[in-house]
PDB file of N, CA, C, O and CB in Angstrom:
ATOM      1  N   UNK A   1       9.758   4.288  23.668  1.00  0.00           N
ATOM      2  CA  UNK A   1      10.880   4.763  22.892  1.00  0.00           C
ATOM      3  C   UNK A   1      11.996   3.718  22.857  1.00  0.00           C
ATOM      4  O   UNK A   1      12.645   3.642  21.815  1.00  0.00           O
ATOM      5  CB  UNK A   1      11.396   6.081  23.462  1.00  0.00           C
ATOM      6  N   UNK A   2      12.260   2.998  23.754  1.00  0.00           N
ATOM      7  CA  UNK A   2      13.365   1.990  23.676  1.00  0.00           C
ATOM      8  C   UNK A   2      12.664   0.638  22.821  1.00  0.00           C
ATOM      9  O   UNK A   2      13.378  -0.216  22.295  1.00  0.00           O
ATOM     10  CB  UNK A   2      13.932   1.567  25.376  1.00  0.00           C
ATOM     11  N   UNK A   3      11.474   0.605  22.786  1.00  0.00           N
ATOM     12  CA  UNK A   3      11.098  -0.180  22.118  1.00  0.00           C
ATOM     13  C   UNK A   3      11.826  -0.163  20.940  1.00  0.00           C
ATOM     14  O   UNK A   3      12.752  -0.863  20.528  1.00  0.00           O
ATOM     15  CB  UNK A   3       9.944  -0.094  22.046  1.00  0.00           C
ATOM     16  N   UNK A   4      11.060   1.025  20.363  1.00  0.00           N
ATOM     17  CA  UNK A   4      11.249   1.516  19.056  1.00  0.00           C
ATOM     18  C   UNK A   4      12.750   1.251  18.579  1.00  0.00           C
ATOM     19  O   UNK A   4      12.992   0.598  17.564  1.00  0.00           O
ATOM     20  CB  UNK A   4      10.883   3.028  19.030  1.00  0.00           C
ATOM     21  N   UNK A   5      14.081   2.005  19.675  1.00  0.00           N
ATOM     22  CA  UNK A   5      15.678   1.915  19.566  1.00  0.00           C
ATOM     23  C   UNK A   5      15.825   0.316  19.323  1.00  0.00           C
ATOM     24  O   UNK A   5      16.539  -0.014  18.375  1.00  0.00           O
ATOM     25  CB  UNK A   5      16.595   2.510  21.117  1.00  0.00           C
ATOM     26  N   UNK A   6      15.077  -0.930  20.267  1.00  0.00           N
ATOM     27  CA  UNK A   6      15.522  -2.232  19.770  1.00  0.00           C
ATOM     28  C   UNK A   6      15.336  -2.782  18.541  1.00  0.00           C
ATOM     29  O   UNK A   6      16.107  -3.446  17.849  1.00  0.00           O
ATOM     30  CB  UNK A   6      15.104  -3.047  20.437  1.00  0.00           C
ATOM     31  N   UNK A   7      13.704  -2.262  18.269  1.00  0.00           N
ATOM     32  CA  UNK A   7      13.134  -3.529  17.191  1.00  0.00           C
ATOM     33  C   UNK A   7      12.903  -1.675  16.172  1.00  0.00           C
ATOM     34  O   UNK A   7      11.910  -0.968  16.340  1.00  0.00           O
ATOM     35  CB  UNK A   7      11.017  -5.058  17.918  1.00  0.00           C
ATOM     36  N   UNK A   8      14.296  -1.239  15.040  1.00  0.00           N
ATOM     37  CA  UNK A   8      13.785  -0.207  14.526  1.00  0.00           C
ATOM     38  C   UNK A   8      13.287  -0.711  13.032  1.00  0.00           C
ATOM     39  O   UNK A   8      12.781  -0.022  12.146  1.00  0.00           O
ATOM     40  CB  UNK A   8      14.814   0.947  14.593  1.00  0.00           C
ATOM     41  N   UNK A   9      13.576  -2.079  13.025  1.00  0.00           N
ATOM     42  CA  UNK A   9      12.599  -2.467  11.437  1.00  0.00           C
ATOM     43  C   UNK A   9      10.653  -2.582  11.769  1.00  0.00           C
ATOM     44  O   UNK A   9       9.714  -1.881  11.390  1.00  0.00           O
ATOM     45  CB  UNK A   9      13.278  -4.615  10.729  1.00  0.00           C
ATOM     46  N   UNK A  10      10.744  -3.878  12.679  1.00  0.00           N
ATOM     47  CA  UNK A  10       9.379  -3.228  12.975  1.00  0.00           C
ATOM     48  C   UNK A  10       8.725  -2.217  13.303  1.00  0.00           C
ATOM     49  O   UNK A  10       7.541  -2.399  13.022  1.00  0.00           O
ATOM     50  CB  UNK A  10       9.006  -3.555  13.523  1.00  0.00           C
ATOM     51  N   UNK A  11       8.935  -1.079  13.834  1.00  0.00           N
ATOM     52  CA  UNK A  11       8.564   0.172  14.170  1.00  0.00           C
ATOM     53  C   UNK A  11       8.463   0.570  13.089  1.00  0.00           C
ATOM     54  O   UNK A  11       7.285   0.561  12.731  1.00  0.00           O
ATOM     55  CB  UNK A  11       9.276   0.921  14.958  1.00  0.00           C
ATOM     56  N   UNK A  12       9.347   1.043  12.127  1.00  0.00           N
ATOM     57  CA  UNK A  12       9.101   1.119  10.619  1.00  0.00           C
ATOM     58  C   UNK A  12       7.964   0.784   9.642  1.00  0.00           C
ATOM     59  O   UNK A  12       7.435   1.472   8.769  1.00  0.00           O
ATOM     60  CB  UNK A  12       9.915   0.483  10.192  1.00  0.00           C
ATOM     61  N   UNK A  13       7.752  -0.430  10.032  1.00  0.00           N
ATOM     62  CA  UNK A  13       7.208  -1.562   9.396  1.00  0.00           C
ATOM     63  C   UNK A  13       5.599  -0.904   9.591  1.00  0.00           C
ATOM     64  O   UNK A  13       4.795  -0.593   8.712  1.00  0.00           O
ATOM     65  CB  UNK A  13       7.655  -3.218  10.199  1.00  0.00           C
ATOM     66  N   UNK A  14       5.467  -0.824  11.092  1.00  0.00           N
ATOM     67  CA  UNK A  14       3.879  -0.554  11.390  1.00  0.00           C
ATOM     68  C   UNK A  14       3.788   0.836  11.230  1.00  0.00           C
ATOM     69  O   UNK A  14       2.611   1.198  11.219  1.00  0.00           O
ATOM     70  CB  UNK A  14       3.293  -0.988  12.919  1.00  0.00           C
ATOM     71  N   UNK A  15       4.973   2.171  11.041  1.00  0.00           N
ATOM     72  CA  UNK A  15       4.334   3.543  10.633  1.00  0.00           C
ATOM     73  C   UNK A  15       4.136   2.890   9.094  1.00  0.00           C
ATOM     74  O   UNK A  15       2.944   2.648   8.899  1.00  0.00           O
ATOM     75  CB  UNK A  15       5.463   5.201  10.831  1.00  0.00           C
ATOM     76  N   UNK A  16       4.775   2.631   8.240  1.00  0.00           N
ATOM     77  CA  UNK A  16       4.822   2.810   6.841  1.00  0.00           C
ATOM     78  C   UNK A  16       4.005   1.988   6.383  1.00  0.00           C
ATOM     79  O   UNK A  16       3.906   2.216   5.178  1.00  0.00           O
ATOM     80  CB  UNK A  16       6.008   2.677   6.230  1.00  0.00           C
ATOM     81  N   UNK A  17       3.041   0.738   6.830  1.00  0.00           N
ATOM     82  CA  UNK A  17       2.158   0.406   6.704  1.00  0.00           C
ATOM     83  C   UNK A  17       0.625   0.781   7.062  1.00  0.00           C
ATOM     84  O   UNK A  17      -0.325   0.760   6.278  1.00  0.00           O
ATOM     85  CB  UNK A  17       2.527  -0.282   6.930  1.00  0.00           C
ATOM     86  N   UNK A  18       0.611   1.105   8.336  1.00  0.00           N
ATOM     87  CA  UNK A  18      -0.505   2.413   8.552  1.00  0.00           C
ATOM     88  C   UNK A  18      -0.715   3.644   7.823  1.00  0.00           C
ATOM     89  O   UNK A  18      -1.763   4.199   7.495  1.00  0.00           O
ATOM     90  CB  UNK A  18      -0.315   2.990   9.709  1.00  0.00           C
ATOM     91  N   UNK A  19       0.756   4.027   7.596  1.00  0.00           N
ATOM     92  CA  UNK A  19       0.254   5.438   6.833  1.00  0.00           C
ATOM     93  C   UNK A  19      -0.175   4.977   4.914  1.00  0.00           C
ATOM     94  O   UNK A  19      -0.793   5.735   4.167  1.00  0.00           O
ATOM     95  CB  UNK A  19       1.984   6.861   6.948  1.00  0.00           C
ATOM     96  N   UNK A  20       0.319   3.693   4.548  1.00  0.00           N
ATOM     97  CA  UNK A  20       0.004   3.957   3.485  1.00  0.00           C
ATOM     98  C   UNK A  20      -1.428   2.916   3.181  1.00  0.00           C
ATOM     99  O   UNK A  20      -1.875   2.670   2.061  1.00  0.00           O
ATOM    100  CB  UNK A  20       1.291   3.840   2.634  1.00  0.00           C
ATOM    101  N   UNK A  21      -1.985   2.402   4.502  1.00  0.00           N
ATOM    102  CA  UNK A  21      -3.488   2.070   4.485  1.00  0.00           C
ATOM    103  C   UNK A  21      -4.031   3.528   4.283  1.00  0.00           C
ATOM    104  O   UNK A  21      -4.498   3.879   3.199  1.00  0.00           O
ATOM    105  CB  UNK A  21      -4.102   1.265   5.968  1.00  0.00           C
ATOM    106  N   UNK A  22      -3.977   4.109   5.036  1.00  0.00           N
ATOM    107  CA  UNK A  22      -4.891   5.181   5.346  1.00  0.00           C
ATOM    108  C   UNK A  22      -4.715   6.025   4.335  1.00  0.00           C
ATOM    109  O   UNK A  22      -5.762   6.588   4.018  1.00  0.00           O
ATOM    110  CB  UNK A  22      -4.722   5.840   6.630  1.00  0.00           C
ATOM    111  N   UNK A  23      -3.943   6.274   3.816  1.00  0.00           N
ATOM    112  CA  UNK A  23      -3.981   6.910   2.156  1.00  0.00           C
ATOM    113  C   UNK A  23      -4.201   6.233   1.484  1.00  0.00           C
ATOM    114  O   UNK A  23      -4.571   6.878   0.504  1.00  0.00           O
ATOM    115  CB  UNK A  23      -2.979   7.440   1.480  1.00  0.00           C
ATOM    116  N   UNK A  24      -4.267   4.832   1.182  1.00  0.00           N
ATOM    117  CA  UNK A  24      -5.115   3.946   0.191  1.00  0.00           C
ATOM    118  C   UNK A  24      -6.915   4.449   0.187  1.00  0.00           C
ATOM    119  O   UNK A  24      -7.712   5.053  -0.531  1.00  0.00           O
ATOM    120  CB  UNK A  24      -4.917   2.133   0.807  1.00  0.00           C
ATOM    121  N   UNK A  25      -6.858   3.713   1.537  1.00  0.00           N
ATOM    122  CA  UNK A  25      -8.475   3.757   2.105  1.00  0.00           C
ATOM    123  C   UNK A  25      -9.288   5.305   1.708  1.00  0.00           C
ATOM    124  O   UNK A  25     -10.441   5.525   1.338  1.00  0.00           O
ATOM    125  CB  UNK A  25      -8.432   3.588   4.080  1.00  0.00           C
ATOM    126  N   UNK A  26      -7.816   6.466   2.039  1.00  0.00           N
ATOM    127  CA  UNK A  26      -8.784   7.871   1.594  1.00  0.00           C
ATOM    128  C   UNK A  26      -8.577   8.452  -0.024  1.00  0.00           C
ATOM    129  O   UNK A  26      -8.930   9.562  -0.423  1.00  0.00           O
ATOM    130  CB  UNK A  26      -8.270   9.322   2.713  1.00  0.00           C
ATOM    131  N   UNK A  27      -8.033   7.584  -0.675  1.00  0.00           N
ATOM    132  CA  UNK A  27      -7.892   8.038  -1.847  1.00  0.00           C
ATOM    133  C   UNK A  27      -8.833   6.837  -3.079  1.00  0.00           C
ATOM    134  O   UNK A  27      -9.269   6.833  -4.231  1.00  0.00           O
ATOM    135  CB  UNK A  27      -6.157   8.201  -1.997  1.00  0.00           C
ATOM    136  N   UNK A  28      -8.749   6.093  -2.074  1.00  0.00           N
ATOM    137  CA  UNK A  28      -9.755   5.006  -3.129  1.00  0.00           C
ATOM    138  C   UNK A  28     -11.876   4.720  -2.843  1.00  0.00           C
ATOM    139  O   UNK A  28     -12.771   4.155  -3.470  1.00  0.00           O
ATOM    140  CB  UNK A  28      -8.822   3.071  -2.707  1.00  0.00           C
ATOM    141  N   UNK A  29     -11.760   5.551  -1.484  1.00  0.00           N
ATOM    142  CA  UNK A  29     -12.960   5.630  -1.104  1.00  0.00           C
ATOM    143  C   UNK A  29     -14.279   6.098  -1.797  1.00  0.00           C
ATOM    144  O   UNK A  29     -15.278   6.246  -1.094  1.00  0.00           O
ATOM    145  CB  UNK A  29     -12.793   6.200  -0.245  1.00  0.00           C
ATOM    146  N   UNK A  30     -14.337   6.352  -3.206  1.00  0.00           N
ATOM    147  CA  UNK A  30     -15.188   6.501  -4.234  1.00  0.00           C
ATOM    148  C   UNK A  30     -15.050   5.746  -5.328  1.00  0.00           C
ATOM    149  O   UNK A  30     -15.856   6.037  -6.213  1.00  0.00           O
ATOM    150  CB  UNK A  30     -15.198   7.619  -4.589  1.00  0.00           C
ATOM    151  N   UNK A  31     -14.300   4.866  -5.580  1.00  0.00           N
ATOM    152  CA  UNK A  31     -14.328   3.930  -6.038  1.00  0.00           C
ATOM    153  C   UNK A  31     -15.263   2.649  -6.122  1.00  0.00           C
ATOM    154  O   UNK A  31     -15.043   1.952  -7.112  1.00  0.00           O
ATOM    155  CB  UNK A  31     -13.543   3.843  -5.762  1.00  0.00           C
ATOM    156  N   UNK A  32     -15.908   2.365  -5.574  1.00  0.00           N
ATOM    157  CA  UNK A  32     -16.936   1.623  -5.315  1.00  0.00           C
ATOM    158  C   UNK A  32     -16.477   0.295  -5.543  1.00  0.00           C
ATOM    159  O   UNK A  32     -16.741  -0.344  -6.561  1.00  0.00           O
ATOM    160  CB  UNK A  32     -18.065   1.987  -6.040  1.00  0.00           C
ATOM    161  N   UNK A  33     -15.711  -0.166  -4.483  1.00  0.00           N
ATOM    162  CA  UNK A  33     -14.886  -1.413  -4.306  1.00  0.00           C
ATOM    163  C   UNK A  33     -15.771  -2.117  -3.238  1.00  0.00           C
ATOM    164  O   UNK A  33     -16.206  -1.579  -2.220  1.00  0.00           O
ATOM    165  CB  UNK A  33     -13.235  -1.136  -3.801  1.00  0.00           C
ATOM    166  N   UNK A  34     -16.037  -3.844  -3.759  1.00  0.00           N
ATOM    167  CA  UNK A  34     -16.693  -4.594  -2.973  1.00  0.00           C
ATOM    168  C   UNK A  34     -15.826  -5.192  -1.352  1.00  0.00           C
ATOM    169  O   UNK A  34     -14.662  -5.590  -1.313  1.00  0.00           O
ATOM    170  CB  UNK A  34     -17.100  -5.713  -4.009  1.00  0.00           C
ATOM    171  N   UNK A  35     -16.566  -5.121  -0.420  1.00  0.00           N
ATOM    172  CA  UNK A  35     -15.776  -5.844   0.632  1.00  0.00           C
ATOM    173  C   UNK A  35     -14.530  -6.666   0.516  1.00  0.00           C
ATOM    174  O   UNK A  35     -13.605  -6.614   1.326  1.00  0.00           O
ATOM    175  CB  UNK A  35     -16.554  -6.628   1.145  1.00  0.00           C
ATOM    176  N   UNK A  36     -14.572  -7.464  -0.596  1.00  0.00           N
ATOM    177  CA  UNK A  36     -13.521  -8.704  -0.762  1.00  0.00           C
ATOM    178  C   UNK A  36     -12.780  -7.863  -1.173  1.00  0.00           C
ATOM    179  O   UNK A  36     -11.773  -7.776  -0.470  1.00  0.00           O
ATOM    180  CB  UNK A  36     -13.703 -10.043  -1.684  1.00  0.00           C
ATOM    181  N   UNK A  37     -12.814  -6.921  -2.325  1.00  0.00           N
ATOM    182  CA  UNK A  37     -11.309  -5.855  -2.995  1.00  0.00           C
ATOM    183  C   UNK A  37     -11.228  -5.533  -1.930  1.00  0.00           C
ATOM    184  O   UNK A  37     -10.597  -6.440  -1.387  1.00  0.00           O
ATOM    185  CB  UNK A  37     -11.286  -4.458  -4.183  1.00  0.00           C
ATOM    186  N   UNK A  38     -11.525  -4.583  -1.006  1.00  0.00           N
ATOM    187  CA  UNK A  38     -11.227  -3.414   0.078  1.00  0.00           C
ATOM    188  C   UNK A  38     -10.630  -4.629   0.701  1.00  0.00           C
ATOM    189  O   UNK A  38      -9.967  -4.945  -0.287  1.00  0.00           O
ATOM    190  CB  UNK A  38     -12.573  -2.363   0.975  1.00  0.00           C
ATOM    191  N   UNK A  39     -10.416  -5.334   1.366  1.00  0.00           N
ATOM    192  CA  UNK A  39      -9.702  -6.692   1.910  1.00  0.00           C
ATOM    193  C   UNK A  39      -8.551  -6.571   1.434  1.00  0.00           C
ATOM    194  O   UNK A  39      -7.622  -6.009   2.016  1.00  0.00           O
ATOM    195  CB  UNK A  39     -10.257  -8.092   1.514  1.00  0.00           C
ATOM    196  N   UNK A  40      -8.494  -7.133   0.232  1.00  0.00           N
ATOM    197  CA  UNK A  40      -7.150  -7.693  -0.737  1.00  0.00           C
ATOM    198  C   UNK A  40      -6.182  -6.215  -0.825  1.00  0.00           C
ATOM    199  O   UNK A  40      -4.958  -6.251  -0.948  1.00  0.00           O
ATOM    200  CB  UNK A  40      -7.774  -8.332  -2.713  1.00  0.00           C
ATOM    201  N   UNK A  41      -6.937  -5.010  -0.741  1.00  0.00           N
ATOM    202  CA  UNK A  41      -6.399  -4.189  -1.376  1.00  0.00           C
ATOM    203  C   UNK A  41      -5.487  -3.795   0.056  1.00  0.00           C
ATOM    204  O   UNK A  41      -4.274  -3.584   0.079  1.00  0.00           O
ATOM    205  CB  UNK A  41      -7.418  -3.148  -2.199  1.00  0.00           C
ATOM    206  N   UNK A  42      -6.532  -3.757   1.361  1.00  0.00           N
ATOM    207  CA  UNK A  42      -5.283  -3.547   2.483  1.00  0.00           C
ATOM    208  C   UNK A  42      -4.499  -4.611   2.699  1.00  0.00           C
ATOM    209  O   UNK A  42      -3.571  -4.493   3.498  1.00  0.00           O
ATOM    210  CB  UNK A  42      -5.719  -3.208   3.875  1.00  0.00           C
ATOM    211  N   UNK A  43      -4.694  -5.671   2.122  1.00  0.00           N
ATOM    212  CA  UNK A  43      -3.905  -7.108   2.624  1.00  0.00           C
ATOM    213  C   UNK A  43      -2.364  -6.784   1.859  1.00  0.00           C
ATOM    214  O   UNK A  43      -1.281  -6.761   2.442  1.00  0.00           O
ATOM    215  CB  UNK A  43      -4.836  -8.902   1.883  1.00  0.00           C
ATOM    216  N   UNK A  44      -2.642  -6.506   0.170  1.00  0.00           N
ATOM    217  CA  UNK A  44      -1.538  -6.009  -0.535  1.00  0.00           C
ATOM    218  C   UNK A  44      -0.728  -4.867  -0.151  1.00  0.00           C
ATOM    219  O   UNK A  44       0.501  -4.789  -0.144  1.00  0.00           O
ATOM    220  CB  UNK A  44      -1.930  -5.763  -1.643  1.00  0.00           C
ATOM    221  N   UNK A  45      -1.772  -3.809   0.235  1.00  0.00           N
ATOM    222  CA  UNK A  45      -0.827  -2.837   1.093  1.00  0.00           C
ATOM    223  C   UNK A  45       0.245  -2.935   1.701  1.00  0.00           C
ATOM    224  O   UNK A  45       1.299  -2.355   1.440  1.00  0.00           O
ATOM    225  CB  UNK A  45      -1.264  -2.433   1.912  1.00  0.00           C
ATOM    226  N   UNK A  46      -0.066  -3.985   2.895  1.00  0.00           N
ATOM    227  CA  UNK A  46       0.368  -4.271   3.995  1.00  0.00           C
ATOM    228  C   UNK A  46       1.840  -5.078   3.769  1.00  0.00           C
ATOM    229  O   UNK A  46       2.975  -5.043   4.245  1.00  0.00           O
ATOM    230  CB  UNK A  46      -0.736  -4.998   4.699  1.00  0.00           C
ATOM    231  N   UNK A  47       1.282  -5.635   3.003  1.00  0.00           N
ATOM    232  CA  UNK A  47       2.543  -7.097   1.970  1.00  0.00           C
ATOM    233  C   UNK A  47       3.656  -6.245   1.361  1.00  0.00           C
ATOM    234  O   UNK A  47       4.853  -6.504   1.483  1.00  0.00           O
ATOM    235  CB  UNK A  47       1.624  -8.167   0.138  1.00  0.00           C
ATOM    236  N   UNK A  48       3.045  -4.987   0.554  1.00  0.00           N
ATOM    237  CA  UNK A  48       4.139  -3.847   0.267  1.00  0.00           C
ATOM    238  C   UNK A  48       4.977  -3.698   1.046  1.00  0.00           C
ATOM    239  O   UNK A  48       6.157  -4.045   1.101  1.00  0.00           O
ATOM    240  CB  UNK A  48       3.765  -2.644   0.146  1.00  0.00           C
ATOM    241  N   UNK A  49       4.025  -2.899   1.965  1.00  0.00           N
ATOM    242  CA  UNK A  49       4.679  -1.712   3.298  1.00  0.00           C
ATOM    243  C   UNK A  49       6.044  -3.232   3.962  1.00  0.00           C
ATOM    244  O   UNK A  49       7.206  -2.986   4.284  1.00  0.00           O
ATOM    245  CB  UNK A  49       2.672  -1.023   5.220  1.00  0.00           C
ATOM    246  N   UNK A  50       5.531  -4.350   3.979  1.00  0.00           N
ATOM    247  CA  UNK A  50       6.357  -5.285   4.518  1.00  0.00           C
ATOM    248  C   UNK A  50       7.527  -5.728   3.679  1.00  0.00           C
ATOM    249  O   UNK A  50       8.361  -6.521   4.116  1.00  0.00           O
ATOM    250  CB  UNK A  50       5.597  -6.348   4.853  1.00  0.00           C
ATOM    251  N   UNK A  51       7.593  -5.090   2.197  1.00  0.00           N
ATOM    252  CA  UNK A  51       8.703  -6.013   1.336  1.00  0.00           C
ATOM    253  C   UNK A  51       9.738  -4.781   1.341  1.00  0.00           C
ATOM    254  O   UNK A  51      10.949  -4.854   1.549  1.00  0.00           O
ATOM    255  CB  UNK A  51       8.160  -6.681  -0.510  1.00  0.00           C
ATOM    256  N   UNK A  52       8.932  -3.566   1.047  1.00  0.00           N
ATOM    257  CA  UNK A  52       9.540  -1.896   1.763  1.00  0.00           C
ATOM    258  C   UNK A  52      10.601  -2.285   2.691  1.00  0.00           C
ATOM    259  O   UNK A  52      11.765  -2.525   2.368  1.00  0.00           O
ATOM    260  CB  UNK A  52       8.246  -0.851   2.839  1.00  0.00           C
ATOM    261  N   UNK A  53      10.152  -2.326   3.768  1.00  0.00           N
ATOM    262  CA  UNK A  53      11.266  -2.187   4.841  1.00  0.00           C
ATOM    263  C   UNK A  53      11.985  -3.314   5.005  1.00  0.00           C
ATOM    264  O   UNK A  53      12.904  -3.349   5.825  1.00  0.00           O
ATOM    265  CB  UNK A  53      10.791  -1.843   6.150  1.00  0.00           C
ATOM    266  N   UNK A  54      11.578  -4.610   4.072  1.00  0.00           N
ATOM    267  CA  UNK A  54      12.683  -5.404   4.686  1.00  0.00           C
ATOM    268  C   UNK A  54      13.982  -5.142   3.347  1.00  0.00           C
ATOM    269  O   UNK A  54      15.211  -5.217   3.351  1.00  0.00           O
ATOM    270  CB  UNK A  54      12.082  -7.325   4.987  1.00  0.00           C
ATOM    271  N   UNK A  55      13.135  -4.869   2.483  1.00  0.00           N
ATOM    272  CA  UNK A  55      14.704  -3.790   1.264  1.00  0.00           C
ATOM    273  C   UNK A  55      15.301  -2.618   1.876  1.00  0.00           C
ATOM    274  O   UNK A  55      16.517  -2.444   1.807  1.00  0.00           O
ATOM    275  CB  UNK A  55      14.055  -2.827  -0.455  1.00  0.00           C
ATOM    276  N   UNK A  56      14.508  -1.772   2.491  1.00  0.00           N
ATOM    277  CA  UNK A  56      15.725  -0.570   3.245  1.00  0.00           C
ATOM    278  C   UNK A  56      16.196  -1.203   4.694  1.00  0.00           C
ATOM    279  O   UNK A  56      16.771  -0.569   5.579  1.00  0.00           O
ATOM    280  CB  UNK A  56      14.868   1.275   3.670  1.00  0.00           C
ATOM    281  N   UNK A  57      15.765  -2.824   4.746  1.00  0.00           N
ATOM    282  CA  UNK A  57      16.588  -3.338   6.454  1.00  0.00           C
ATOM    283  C   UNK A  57      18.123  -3.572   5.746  1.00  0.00           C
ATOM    284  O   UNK A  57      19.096  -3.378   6.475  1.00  0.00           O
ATOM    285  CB  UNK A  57      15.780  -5.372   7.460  1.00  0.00           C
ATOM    286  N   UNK A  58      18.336  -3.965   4.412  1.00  0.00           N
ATOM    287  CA  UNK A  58      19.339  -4.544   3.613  1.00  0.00           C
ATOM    288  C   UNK A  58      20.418  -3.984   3.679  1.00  0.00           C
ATOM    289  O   UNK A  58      21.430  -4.618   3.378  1.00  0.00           O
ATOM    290  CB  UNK A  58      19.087  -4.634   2.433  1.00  0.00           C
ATOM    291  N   UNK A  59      20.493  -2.699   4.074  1.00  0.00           N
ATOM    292  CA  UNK A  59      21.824  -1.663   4.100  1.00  0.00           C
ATOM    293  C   UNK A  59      21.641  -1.545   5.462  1.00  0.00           C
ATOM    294  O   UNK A  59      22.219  -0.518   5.820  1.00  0.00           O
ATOM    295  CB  UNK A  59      21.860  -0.080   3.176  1.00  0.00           C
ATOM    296  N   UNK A  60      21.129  -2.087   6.369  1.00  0.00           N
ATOM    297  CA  UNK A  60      22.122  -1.966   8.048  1.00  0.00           C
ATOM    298  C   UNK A  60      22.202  -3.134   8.339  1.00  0.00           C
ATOM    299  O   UNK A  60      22.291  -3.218   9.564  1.00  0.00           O
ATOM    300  CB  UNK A  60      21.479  -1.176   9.525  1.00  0.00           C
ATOM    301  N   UNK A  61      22.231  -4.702   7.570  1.00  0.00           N
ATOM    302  CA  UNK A  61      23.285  -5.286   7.457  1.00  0.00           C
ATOM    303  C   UNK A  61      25.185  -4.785   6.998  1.00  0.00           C
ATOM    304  O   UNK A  61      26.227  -5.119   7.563  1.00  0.00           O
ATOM    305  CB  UNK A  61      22.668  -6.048   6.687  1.00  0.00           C
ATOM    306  N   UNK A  62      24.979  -3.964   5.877  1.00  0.00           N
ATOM    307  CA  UNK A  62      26.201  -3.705   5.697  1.00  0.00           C
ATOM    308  C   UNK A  62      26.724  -2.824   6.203  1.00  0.00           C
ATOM    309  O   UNK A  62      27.910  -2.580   5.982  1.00  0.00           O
ATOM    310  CB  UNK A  62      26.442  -3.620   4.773  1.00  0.00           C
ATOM    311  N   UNK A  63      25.881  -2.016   7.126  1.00  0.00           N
ATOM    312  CA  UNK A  63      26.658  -1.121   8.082  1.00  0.00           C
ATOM    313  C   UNK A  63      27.374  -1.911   9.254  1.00  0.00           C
ATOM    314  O   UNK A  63      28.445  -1.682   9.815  1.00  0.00           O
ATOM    315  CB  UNK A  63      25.661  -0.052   8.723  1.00  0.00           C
ATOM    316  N   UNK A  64      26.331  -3.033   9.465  1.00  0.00           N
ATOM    317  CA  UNK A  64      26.880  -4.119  11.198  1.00  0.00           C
ATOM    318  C   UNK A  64      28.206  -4.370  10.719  1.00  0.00           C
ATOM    319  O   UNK A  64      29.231  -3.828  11.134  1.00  0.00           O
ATOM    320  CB  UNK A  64      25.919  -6.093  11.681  1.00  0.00           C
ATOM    321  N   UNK A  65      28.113  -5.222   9.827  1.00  0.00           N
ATOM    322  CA  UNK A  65      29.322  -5.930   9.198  1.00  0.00           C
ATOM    323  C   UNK A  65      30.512  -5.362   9.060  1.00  0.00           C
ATOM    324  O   UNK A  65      31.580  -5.931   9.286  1.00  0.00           O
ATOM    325  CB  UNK A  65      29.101  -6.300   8.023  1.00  0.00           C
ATOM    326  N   UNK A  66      30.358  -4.063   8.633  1.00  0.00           N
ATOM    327  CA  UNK A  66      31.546  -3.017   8.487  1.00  0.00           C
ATOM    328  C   UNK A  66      31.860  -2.648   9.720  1.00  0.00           C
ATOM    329  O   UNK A  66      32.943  -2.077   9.598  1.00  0.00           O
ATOM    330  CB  UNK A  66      31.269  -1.742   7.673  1.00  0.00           C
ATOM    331  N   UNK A  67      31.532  -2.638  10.898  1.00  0.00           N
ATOM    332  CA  UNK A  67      31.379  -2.188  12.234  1.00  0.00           C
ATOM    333  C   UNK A  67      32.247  -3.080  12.818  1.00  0.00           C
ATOM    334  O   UNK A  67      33.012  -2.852  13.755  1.00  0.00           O
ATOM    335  CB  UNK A  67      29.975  -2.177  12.826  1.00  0.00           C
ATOM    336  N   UNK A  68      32.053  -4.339  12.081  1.00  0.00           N
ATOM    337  CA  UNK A  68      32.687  -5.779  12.887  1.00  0.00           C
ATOM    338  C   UNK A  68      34.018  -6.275  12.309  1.00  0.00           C
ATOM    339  O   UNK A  68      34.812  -7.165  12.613  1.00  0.00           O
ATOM    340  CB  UNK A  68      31.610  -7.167  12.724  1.00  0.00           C
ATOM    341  N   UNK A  69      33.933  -5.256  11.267  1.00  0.00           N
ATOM    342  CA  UNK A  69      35.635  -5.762  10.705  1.00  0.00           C
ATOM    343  C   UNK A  69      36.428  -5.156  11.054  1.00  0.00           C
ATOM    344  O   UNK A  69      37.589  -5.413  10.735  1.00  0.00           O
ATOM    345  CB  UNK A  69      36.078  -5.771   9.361  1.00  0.00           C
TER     346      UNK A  69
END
């Protein structure tokens, strides 16, 4: 749990990327996607889930800042 209180972008980072593999993976699983897509497709996921949280990290910069003036 204190983990989580230090580093709360990464913690973020790895629920909101896990959860939206695993709803990729169970919603695309009849699709009949070759090894290399199923790859790319969690690789892109992941690249999401990572551009995600570093846009909602963007507003607790401007909370610090306001804190410090």
């Amino acid at each position: 749990m204190k983990w989580i209180n230090n580093h709360p972008s990464i913690a973020a980072f790895i629920v909101l990327a896990t959860g939206m593999v695993v709803i990729i993976l169970y919603e695309a699983r009849d699709v009949g996607l070759e090894g290399s897509q199923w790859f790319w497709l969690v690789v892109i996921t992941v690249l999401v889930a990572a551009l995600c949280t570093w846009i909602i990290s963007w507003g607790d910069d401007e909370e610090d800042t306001a804190s410090e003036a």
